[in-house]
N, C-alpha and C positions, 0 to 999 in steps of 0.2 A: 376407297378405304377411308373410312371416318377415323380424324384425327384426335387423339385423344388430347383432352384437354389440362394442362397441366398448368398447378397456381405457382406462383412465384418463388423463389425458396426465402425473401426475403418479408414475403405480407405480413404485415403486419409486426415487422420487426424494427428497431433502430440501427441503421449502420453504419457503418464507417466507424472514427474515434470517439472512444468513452470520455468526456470532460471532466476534469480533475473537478474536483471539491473544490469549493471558496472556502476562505477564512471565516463566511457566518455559518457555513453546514457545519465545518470541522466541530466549532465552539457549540453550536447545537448538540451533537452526535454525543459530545463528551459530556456536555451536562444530563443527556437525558442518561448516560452509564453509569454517573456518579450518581444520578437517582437511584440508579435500581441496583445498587452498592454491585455493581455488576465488575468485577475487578477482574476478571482473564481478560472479559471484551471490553476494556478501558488503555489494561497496559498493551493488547493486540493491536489493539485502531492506531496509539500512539505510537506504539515500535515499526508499523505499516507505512507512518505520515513520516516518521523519523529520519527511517533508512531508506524507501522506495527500492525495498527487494521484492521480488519476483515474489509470487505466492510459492512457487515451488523453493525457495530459498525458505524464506517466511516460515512456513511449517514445520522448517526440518532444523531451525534454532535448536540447542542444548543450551540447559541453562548457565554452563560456563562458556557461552558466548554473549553473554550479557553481565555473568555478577564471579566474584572470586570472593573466597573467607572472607575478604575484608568488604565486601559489599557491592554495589551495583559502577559497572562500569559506562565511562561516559561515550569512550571509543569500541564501536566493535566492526570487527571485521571477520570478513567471511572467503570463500574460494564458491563464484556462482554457478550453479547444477548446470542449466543451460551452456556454459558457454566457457567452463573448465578450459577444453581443450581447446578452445582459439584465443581464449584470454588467460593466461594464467596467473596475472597481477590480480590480487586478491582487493576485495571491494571495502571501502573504511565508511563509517555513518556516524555520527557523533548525534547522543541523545541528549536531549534537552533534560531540564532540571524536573521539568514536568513530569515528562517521558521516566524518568528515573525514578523519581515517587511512586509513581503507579507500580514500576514494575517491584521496588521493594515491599509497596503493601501486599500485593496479588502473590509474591513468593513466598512473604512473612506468612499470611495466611492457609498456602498450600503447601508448606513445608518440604518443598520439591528439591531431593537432591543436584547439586553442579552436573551428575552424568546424565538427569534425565531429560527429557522433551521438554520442552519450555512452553507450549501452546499443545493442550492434551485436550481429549472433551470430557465432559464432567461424569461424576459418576465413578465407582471403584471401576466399574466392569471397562472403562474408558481412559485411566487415569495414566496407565503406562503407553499408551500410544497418541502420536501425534496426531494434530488435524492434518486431513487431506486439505487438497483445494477446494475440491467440491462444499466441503465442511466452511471451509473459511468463504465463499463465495454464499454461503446458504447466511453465515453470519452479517456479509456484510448487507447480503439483502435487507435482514430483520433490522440491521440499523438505519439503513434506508428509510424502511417503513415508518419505526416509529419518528423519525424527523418528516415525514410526509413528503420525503421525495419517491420522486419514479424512480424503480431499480429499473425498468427497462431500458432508462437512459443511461446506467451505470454499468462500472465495470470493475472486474479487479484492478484493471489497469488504471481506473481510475485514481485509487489509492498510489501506485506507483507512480502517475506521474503528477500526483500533487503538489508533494514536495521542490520538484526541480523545475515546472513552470513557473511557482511561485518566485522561486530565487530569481529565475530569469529575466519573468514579468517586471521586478524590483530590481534588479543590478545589472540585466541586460549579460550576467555573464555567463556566455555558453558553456564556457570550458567548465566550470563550476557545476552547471547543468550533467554536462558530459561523464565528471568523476562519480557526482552520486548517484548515476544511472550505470554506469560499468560499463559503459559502451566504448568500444574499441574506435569505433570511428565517429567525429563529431557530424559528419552527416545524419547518421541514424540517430542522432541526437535532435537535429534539426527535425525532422522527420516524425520522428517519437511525439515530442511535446509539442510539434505544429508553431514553429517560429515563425516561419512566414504568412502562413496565415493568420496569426494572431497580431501580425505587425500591419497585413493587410486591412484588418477592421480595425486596428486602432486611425490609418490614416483616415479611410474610409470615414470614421466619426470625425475628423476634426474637418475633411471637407466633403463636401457635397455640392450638388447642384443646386 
């Protein structure tokens, strides 16, 4: 019996962990948005790098989870889809001043009531329904491209765990890591953003043979 031949399910794929963004992609990604006065995928990228919620969190924002009459807020907080019923301590992000610009311009301009979707896709025929993931994953491809990185090497996850390596990388503090990611056990934190192995090439650089 001649065996049939089957290809790998991985060829020609990238696996394992998607690597967060650096501080010069993030600063690229945002200047080519501001070029293209592109103000949903500006305040999107930066409430993504802000918070490191889940794309399934992410999407499903109302815009009084971000701003009240009196204007955009700095703390938001949310209860995560994922993980509701084993975590019920709801998850806090604090947005940058930055962060908070964008989202007042992209709102000013889209005149989106407090009850509606915060991240819609464009278009009347679009305007009352939120992004999927697939939607937000198609978006962050195209910001990929135009900064000339491989989306193949990318992830959604990327954008989630950009924010909390970074902290880590700079303050060493996991716990700090642990809260902005929601994660109930600081294992899965370890885990997540790859602290031992990022502790492992930093020795690795300093000695060698």
């Amino acid at each position: 019996m001649t065996a049939i031949s089957k290809s790998a399910w991985n060829k020609g794929r990238v696996v394992g962990k998607k690597p967060p963004l650096t501080p010069d992609q993030i600063a690229l990604i945002r200047l080519l948005l501001r070029q293209e006065h592109a103000l949903r995928d500006l305040a999107l990228f930066n409430v993504a790098l802000d918070t490191s919620f889940r794309g399934s969190d992410l999407v499903r924002l109302r815009v009084s989870d971000v701003a009240t009459p009196a204007g955009i807020r700095e703390i938001v907080e949310i209860r995560q889809k994922k993980t509701a019923t084993r975590n019920i301590r709801p998850v806090q992000a604090r947005l940058s001043s930055n962060t908070r610009e964008s989202l007042r311009t992209y709102l000013s301009a889209s005149e989106k009531p407090l009850h509606s979707w915060l991240f819609t896709g464009q278009g009347v025929r679009w305007s009352h329904t939120h992004l999927s993931e697939s939607q937000l994953w198609r978006l962050f491809k195209s910001w990929l491209e135009k900064a000339r990185l491989d989306p193949s090497l990318y992830g959604l996850h990327s954008l989630r765990r950009t924010f909390p390596t970074y902290i880590y990388q700079q303050t060493g503090n996991l716990r700090a890591a642990q809260l902005l990611l929601g994660h109930a056990s600081i294992e899965s934190t370890k885990e997540y953003i790859g602290t031992e192995q990022a502790e492992a090439l930093e020795i690795a650089r300093k000695y060698h043979l």
